[in-house]
Every structure is written in structure tokens, then in C-alpha cells.
N, C-alpha and C positions, 0 to 999 in steps of 0.2 A: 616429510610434509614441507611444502612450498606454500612461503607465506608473500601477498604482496600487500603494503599496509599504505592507505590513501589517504593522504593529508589535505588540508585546503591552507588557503591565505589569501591575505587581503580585506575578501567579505566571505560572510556566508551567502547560499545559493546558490553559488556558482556551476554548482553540476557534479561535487563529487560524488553522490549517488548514483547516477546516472552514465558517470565515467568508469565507477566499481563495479555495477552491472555489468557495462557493456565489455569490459576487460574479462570479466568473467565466462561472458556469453562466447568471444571470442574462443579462449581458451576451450569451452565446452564442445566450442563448431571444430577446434583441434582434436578431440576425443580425448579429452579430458575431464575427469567426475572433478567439481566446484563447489564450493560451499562458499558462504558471504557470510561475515560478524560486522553488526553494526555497533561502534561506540559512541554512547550519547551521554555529554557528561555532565547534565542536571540531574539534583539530586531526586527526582522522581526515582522509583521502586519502578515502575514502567510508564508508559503514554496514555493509561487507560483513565486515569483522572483529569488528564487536561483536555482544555477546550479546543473544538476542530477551530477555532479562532486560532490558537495559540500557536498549533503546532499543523494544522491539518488533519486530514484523515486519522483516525486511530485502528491502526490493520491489526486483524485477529489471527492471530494462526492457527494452526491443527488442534497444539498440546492448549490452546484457550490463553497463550497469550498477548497480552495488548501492546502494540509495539508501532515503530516511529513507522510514515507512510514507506520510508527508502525499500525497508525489509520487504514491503508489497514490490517494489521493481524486483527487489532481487529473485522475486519466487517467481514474476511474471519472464524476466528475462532469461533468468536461467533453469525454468522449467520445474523448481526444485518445490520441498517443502522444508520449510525451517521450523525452529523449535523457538520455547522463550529463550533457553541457554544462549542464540546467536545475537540476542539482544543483551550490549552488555550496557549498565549503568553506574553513575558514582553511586547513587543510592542503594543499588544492589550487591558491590563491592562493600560499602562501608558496611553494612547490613549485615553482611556474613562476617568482615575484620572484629566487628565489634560484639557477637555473640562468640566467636570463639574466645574472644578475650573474658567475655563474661563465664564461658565454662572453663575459665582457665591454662587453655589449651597451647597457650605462647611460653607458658613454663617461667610465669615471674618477668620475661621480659616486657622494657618498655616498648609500648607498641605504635611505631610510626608510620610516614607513609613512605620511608624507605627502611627494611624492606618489605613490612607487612602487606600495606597498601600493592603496592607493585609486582609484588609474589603471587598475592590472590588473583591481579589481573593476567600476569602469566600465566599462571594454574587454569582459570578459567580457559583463555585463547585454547591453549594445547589441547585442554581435555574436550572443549566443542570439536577443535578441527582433526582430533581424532576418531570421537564416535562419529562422525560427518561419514568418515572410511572415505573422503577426497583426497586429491593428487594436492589441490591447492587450495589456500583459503584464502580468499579476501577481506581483508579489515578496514574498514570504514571508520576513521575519529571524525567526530563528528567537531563542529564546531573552526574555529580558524585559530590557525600555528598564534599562539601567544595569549591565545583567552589561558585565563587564571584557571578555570575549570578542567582544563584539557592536561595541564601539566604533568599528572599523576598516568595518566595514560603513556603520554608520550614519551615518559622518563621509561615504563616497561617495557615498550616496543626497543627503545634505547639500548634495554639490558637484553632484549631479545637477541637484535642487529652483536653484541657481545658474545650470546650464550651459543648462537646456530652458528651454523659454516654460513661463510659470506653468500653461497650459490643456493643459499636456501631461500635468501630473502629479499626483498626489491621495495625501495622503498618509491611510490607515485605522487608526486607533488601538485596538485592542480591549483595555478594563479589566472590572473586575470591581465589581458592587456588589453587595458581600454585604446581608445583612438581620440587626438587630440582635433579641434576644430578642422585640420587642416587635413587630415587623414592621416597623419603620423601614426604609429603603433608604437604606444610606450612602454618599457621593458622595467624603470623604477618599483611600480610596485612590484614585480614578480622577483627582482633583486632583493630588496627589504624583505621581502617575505622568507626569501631563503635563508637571508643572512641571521633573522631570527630563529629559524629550524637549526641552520647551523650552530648559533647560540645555546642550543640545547644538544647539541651532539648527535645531531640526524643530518645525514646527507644524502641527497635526493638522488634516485640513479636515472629517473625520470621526470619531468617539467610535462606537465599537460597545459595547455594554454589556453586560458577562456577568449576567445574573439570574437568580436563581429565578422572580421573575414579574412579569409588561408593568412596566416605568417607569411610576410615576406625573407629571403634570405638575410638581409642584412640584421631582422629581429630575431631571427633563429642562431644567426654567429655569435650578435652581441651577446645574448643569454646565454649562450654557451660558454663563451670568454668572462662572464663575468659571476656565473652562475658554476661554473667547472663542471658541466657536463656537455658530453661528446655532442655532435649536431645531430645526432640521429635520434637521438634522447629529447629532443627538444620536438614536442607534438601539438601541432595546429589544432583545438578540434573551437570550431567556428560553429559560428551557431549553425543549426541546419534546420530543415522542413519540418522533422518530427522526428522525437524522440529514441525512434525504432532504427534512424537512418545512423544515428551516434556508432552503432559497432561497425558499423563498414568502412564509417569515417575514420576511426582508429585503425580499423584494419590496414587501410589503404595508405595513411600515415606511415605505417609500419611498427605500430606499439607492438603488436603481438609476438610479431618475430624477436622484435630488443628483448623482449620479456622472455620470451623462451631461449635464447642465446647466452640471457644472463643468468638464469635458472637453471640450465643445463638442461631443461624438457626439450627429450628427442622428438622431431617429427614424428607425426603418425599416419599411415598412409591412408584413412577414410579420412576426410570432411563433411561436414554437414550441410549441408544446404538448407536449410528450411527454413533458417530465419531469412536467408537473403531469398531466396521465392516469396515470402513473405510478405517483405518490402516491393519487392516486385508488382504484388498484388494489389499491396497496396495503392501506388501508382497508377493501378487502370481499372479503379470503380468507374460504375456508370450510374445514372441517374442519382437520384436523395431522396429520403425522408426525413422527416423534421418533426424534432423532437421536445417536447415541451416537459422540461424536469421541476417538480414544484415541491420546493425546498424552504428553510429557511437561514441557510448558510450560504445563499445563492452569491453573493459578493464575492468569495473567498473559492474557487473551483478547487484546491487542492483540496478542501472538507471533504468530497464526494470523488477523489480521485481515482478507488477504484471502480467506481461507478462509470465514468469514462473511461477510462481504458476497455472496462467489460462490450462497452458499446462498438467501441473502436474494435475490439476483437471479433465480435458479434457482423458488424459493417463489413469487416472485411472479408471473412468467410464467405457472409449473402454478396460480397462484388457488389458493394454500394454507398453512395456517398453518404453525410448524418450530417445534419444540421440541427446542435443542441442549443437549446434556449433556456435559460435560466430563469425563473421565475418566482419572486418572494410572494409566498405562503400568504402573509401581512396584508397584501394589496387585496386578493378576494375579499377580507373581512373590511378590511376601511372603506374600500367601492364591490360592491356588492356587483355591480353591472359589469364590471370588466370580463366578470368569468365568461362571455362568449366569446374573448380573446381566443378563449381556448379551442375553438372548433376550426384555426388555419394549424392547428396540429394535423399530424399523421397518430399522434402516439402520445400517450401520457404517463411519467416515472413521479414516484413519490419514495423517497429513499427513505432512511433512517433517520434516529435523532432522537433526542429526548430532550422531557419540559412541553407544559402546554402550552407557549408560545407559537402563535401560524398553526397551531393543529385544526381550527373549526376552517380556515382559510384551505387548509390540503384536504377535509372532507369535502367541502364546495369541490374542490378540485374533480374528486375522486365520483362525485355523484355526478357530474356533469360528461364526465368518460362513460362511467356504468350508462345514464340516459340515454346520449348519443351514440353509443355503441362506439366509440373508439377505443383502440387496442389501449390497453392498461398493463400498468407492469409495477407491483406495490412490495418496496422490500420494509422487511421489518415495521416499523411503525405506519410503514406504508401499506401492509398487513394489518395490523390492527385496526388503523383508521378507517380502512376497506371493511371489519368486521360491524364497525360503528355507525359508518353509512347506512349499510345494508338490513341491520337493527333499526333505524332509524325511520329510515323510508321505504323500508318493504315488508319488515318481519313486526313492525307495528309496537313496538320497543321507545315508546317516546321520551326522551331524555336519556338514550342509553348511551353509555363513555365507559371510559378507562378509570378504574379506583387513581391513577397515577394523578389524571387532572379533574378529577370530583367525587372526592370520598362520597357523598351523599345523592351520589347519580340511584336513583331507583332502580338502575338498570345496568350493572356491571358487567358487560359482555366481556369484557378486560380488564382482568383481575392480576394482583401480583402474585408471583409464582410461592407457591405451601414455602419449601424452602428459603424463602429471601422474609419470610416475615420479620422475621425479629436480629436480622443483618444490621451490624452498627457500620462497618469498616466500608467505605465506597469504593478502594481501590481492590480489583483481582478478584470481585465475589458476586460478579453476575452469572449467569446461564451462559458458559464463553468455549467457544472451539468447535470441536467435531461433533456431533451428533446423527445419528441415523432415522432414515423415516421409511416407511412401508406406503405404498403409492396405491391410490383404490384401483382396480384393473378397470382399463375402459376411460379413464380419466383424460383428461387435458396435460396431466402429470404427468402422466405413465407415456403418454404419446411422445411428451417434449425432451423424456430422459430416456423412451425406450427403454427399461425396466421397471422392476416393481419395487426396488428397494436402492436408497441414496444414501448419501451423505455427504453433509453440507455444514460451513462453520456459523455459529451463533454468539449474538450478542445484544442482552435482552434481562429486565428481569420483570417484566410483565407478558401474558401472554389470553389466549382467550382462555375465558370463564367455560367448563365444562358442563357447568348448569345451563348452558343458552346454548349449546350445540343443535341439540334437538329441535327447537326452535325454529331457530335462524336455518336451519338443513330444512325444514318444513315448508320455508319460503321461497328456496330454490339457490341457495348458496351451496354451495359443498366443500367441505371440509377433506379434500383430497390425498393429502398426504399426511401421515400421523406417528406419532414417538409414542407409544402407549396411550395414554389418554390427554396428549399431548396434539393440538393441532398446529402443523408443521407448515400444510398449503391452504389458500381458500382461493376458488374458482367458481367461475359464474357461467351454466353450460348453457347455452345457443349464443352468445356474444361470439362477438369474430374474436375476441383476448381480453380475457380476462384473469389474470393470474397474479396471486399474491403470496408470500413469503414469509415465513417468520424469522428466515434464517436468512443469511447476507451472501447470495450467489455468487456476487461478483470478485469475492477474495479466492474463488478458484479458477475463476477465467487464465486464459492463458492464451498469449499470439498463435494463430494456430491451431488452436484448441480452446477456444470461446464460451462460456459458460451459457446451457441449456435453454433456459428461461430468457438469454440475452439474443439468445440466437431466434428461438421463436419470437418472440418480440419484436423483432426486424420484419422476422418475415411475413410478420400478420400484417404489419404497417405497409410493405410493399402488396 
């Protein structure tokens, strides 16, 4: 196993996610199997408690678990699916140090965080990036060289860098070189930053460089000479166009090659192409639709992160430009009259969320697309509130809602799920991960997946009320795709697009390979 482990410095944000992707994608476009571990070293158990404020999006994976947004690049870019195993945390470390201590299993020893601590984190890495059955794993420490949190990580990779042959392991440093008034590019913090990694007994066999624009040579020497690594190890990657353009840009750097040189990974005589046709494709959309997303994290776009990407993948398939507009939920309920804003749309998205905050604000929404016939696209709560409308103002269900924002609605079309009643714990025990649905034949569903049976990850613990199916089906809603007595889709048939979700589509999208519902979506709007 080839392990490459990606540190940051300076600040956070700078793009180590984004750079462990794209190293990864790389390596993958070499014909190489890849896996990504991301380290996130708050004491959270996982992402799934905190607020898309806090941290952003909270991405679901297959096995249902809730994990930081990076792990979403990592599945988008390198085509994969990951597990909770590749999310590691201190809280999920201590968690297990401190029950085995409680069954007694340290054998009387005192239990610290050398070696216990730092064992389990080893124990951990190997045993993911083994069932992974990958060539190479990339590791992700979250956070920047000298947070207090990170310490206990960085000490394992330490005794890794100890335990492996040297040619197994690489370690990738991404700093920052800001640009002073003048246009100088200054190399201080990316020095400092080393000199602290160094302090800790890691030495960088690679510098990635966060820039406004290409390193010049005289920046690339200096950090070499002061930083002791060779100049070819010293990597430009500057801001670019978009996101997708980052592996090319390292490629053309020449990370890939350093990295396989210093790994010992032989050439192999296929390459991939698809991500860079991709890009390619990118480059020559033509005309746009315009997209109006009505949210109420609308501030914050990394909340709904895979939401856009899903579009973006969707866009690019249909060779067409997107114009997303962002719109708080708040504003229909405060100015009631705005909502004709909404008819210079092509298209209207109502994602996910929870809390009845902006909920009656996103039904306005959602009755104003249904009215108008414009294409609609409703995930998760954007499903239920699709269910609430249509109760409301069609199926003759007056005051019908969700138990979640009005115990005392007469009219519970959305009910919390049998199972989640008497749920104390809020982390890990929603309705979360894979689930399968059966597609009604002849549907709007079955046309957009071309099968009769899917699957799709979920994150939810409200869903529609089984008592009102009948109903609401009565009034011309259809309840199109289903998990037992579970309703999975609801669509509205003579509308040009009308499709709603219970499940979160866009955590399988992939460049390339665009998620179903994203992809018609587009193309109803053109």
C-alpha cells in the first residue's frame, strides 16, 4: 500500500481537499484503484449533528454515514464510493480507546495518547486502505500543522513515515503564498509553516502552493532553499476557472510524475481521458437556463454543495450554460408579493433541511411552479413540502403539514417515521444511506431512470403519512416510486416537470455521469 498524507498550513480553506482529490484523480487517470481518508479532528462522532452553518453540507454515503462535504469531492472526483470507516474522527478514536479500556482490554496498562491513541489511528488507516483493495490511499488531516487538535493524528502518520519503507509514503504540504501590494509573492508563511511540521518530525516531500498566480522561479528556488526540497517538488497550483480544471493543473505542474517517481508506481500504458474531455466540455456550452434554488441556507452555498455540483454535472452532459440564483425561503413569507419574482426562472429547486423556519416561504415557492407549470425539481423536504402544497390546494386537506412543524395540524400528510418515535440520541439515527425503490411503469420515474428499480441515499426522519396516500393520489399527485409502503417519488403528470424526492439524488451524481432527476431537470428547462 502507497500512502500520500496531505497537510495544510497557514489557514484553513486553502484547498487541501480539493488538491487530495485531484492527486487522487490523477493517479486514477494513471490506472490506478485510489481510495481517500479524511481526518477531521473535532471531537464529533461524525458531521451529522452539526450545522450546514458550521461546517457545510453534511454528505451521506452508501453505508448511511454523515461525513465532512470533502468526502463528497472525493467520490465525485474519483468516481468511488466510500464508507463511514474513511471518515476518521478524534471523537471516533477516543470512543473506541476508551471502551476497550473500559472492557479491560489494555491489560492494566495506563492508557495514553502515545501509544494507545496513535495505534488506534494507525490500526484504523491500514485496515480502511486495505479493504479499500487500492494501490494507494490518500489521507486528508484536516485542520492546519499546529492546531492543538491535529497533534495526535500527525504524531501517527509520524510513526507511520517510521514503520513503512520510505517509498511507500509521501508526505504533500499545501501553504499559502499570498501577494503583497506590490505583486511580490511571499514565501514567509509557507517557511513558518514548514518549520512547525518540521517541529513535529514530518518533512514535506512536496509543497503545493496556494496562489493567485503561476509561482514565479525566483519563489519556487527560494522555498526550495529554504524549505529543503528539490524545485520540482515545489508546485504552483493557482487559483483556476473551476474546480474540475485543478487536476490538470497539477498534472501539467508535474505532481503526478514526482509522486510516482517517489513511490516507485511504474507507468502504465492506458490513460484515461474522461476527466480531461470533460473539462473540455465543459468549456463549449452553449446557451443557459436559470435557475432559481429556494432555500434557507442560501448565504452559505457550501450547505447545498452537492446540489451544485449535481447541476453542474447535469449542465454539462445537456452542453449548456446554468445560472443559479439563490433565494431565502424568509423573503416570500415577509413580502408576500415577491413571489412573481419567480416566473424570470427557467426552473425551480427546493433542497433539503430541517426546522420549520422558510418552510411556508418554500411552499409559496413550490405552488407557484406547480401553478405556472414551470419545471420543478423538490429533494427531500423539498418532497414533503411538494406533499403539503398539493394537500393543501388541490386534495382539499386544509391546514395539512408536517407532525415535525405542527403536532396539532388536522391534517398530517407528513408524519415521523414508526421507527424514529421514541429516538432519544440525534446523532447516526435518522433514515440514512442506501435504500431501494420500485418505479410505477409508465411514470415520469421510470422514463428519467429508464428502469423499474433504483437506488438512492437517504436522509430524513419524517416522511409522508400512508393514511393520505390515497387521497392525495385521488387528486392527481402520484406517488411514483416506493420502498414498501414507503413513498420514495411524487410527481405531478401533464406538467412539463414535476418531480420530487424523498431521497437526496445528488450524492450520486458524478462528472460525467450526472444524476437522473438532475439531468431531466435541465432538460425540461431547455
Amino acid at each position: 500500500m502507497k500512502y500520500i498524507i496531505v497537510t495544510g498550513g497557514v489557514m484553513s480553506g486553502l484547498g487541501k481537499g480539493i488538491t487530495t482529490a485531484s492527486i487522487g484523480r490523477n493517479l486514477k487517470n494513471k490506472g490506478y484503484k485510489v481510495t481517500a481518508i479524511k481526518i477531521d479532528p473535532y471531537i464529533n462522532i461524525d458531521a451529522g449533528t452539526m450545522s450546514p452553518f458550521q461546517h457545510g453540507e453534511v454528505f451521506v454515503l452508501k453505508d448511511g454515514g454523515e461525513v465532512d462535504l470533502d468526502l463528497g469531492n472525493y467520490e465525485r472526483f474519483l468516481d468511488t464510493e466510500l464508507t463511514r470507516e474513511h471518515n476518521l474522527t478524534t471523537g471516533k478514536v477516543y470512543e473506541s480507546v476508551i471502551s476497550k479500556e473500559r472492557r479491560g482490554e489494555y491489560l492494566g496498562k495506563t492508557v495514553q495518547i502515545i501509544p494507545h491513541i496513535t495505534n488506534e489511528i494507525k490500526e484504523r488507516i491500514r485496515r480502511v486502505a486495505a479493504k479499500s483493495g487500492a494501490d494507494v490511499c490518500m489521507i486528508e488531516v484536516g485542520g492546519t500543522v499546529g492546531d492543538i487538535e491535529s497533534m495526535p493524528f500527525l504524531e501517527a502518520v509520524r510513526q507511520m513515515y517510521r514503520e513503512e519503507p520510505k517509498e511507500n509514503l509521501a508526505f504533500v504540504h499545501v501553504t499559502l503564498v499570498p501577494m503583497d501590494p506590490q505583486g511580490d509573492q511571499k514565501t514567509k508563511p509557507t517557511q513558518h509553516s514548514v518549520k512547525e511540521l518540521r517541529e513535529l518530525g514530518l518533512k514535506p516531500n512536496i509543497i503545493v502552493t496556494r496562489c493567485p498566480e503561476p509561482l514565479n522561479e525566483g519563489t519556487i528556488s527560494k522555498i526550495s532553499l529554504f524549505c529543503d526540497v528539490s524545485e520540482e517538488a515545489v508546485i504552483s497550483a493557482h487559483d483556476a476557472n473551476d474546480i474540475y480544471e485543478v487536476p490538470l493543473m497539477l498534472e501539467q505542474e508535474g505532481l503526478t510524475s514526482f509522486l510516482m517517481k517517489h513511490l516507485k508506481l511504474n507507468s502504465t500504458s492506458s490513460e484515461d481521458k474522461s476527466w480531461e474531455n470533460m473539462v473540455d466540455k465543459m468549456h463549449n456550452l452553449k446557451g443557459e437556463v436559470k435557475i432559481g434554488i429556494v432555500g434557507k441556507y442560501t448565504h452559505l452555498e457550501d450547505s447545498y454543495l452537492s446540489i451544485s455540483a449535481s447541476i453542474k454535472h447535469a449542465a454539462i452532459e445537456c452542453g449548456v450554460n446554468y445560472d443559479v440564483c439563490w433565494i431565502n425561503a424568509e423573503t416570500f413569507e415577509e413580502h408576500p408579493e415577491t413571489i412573481n419574482s419567480l416566473s424570470e426562472y427557467d426552473g425551480i429547486l427546493v433542497p433539503g433541511g430541517f426546522g420549520e423556519r422558510g418552510t411556508e416561504g418554500k411552499i409559496k415557492a413550490i405552488q407557484f411552479a406547480r401553478e405556472n407549470d414551470l419545471p420543478y425539481l423538490g429533494l427531500c423536504l423539498g418532497m414533503q413540502l411538494s406533499v403539503i402544497e398539493f394537500a393543501r390546494n388541490v386534495a382539499g386537506l386544509e391546514g395539512a403539514n408536517s407532525a415535525e412543524f405542527d403536532e396539532d395540524t388536522p391534517y398530517p400528510v407528513i408524519d415521523i417515521l414508526p421507527e424514529q418515535e421514541n429516538v432519544v440520541d440525534m446523532g447516526a439515527t435518522m433514515r440514512l444511506g442506501d435504500y431501494d425503490a420500485d418505479l410505477k411503469s409508465g411514470s415520469l420515474a421510470e422514463k428519467i431512470y429508464g428502469q423499474s428499480k433504483i437506488v438512492e441515499r437517504h436522509r430524513h426522519r419524517y416522511e409522508v403519512n400512508p393514511n393520505y396516500v390515497e387521497k392525495i393520489e385521488a387528486s392527481g399527485m402520484v406517488f411514483s416510486g416506493k420502498n414498501r409502503n414507503r413513498m420514495e417519488i411524487a410527481e405531478i403528470p401533464g406538467k412539463k416537470f414535476f418531480f420530487a424526492s424523498q431521497f437526496h439524488p445528488e450524492f450520486k451524481s458524478r462528472p460525467g455521469r450526472p444524476s437522473p432527476p438532475f439531468k431531466a431537470f435541465i432538460e425540461a428547462m431547455l
